[in-house]
C-alpha positions in Angstrom: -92.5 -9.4 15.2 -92.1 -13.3 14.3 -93.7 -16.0 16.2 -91.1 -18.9 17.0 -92.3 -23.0 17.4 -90.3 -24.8 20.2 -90.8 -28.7 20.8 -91.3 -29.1 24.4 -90.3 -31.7 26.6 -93.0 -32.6 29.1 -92.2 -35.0 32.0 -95.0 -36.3 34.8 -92.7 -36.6 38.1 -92.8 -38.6 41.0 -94.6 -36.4 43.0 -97.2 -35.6 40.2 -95.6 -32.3 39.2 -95.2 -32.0 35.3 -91.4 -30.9 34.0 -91.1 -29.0 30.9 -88.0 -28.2 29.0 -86.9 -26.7 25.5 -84.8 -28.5 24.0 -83.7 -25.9 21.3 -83.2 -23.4 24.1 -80.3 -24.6 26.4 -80.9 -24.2 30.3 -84.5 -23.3 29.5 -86.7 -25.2 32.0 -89.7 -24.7 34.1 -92.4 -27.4 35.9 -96.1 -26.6 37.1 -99.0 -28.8 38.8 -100.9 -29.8 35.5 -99.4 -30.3 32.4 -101.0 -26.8 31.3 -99.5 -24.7 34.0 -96.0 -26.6 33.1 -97.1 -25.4 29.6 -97.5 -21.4 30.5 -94.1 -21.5 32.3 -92.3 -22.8 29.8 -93.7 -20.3 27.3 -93.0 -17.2 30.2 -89.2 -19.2 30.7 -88.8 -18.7 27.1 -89.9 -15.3 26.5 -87.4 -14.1 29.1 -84.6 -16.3 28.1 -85.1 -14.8 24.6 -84.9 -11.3 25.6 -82.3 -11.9 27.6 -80.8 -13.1 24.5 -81.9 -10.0 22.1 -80.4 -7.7 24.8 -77.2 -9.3 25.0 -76.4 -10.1 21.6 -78.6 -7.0 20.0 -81.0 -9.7 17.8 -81.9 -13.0 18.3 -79.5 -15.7 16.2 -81.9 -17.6 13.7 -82.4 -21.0 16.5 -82.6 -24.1 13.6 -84.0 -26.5 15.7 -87.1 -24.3 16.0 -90.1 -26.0 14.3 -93.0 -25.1 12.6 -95.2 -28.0 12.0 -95.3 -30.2 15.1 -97.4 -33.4 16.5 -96.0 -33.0 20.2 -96.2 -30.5 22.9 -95.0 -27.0 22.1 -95.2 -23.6 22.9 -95.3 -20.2 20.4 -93.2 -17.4 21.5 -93.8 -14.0 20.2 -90.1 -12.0 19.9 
């Protein structure tokens, strides 16, 4: 098992709801109340869009926009 880095992009909405997004992960999105809960979501959103991944394609490709070392918001994803 490998633990993967993503950069996440957190937006405050109008309506006070936070957005969060992956950029390395096309289509990968989710929001929540607080910036934490937006957090979470985006870490569930990923673990399932991996998977999704491994069982389509048998492994998951090496992602080069994945980081390691990071001063921003981010999530770790176990695959």
């Amino acid at each position: 098992m490998k633990t993967i880095i993503f950069k996440v992009d957190l937006t405050n909405d109008e309506d006070g709801r936070w957005s969060a997004a992956i950029p390395a992960l096309p289509g990968c999105s989710s929001w929540g109340y607080s910036k934490e809960e937006a957090l979470a979501n985006i870490r569930d959103a990923a673990e399932a869009y991996l998977e999704d991944m491994r069982d389509a394609e048998g492994s998951i490709p090496n992602i080069p926009s994945a980081i390691h070392v990071i001063d921003e918001p981010a999530v770790a994803v176990s695959v």
